[in-house]
C-alpha positions in Angstrom: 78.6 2.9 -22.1 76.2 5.1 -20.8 72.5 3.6 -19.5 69.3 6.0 -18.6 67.2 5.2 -15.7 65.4 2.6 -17.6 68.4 0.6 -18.5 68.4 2.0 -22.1 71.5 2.8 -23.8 72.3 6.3 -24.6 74.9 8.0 -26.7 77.0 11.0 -25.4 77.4 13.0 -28.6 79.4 16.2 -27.8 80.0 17.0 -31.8 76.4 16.7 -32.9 75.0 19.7 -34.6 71.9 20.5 -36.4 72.7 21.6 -39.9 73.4 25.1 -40.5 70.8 25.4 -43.2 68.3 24.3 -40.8 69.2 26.3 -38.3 68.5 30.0 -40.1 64.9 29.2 -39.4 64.7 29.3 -35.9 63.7 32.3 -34.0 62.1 33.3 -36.9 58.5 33.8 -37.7 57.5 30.6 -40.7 55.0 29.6 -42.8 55.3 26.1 -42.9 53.4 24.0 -45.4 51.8 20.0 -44.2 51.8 17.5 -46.6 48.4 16.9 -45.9 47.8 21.0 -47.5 47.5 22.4 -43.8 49.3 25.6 -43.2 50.6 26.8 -39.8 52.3 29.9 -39.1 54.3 30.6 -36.4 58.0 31.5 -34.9 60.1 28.7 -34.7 61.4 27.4 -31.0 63.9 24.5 -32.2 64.2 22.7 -35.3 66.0 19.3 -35.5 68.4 17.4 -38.7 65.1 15.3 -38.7 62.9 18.9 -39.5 61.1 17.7 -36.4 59.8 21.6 -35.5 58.3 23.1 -32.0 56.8 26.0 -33.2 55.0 28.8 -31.2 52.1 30.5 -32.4 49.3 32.2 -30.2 51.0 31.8 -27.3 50.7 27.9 -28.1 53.4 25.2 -28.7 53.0 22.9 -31.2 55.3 20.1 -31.8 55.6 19.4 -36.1 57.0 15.5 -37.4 59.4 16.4 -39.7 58.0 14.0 -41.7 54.6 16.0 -42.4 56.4 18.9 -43.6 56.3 19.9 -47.4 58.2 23.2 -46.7 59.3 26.0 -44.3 59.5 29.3 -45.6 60.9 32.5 -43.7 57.6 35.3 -43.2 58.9 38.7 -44.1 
């Protein structure tokens, strides 16, 4: 078993991967809808299985819950 500096237990994971679907969206400049009708746009940094998002836009980074998000759609 493997223990952080706070005595917490952490996995080692070598095989985890974020889902391929997922993954088409980073690098890529978004429009991603809120489910509270806010809409950001932005390129996407990294992107998570959980759709937890750090996106950049205006030079900014702005970290997204993937729990807030209605959709993610791919800016032309």
């Amino acid at each position: 078993m493997n223990f952080n500096y706070l005595g917490e237990f952490i996995m080692n994971d070598d095989n985890f991967q974020v889902n391929r679907q997922f993954l088409q969206f980073k690098d890529k400049n978004v429009l991603i809808g809120l489910k509270n009708w806010e809409e950001v746009e932005g390129k996407i940094v990294t992107i998570d299985n959980f759709l937890n998002t750090i996106l950049e836009y205006e030079g900014n980074l702005r970290v997204i819950k993937g729990g807030k998000i209605a959709f993610i759609s791919v800016k032309d």
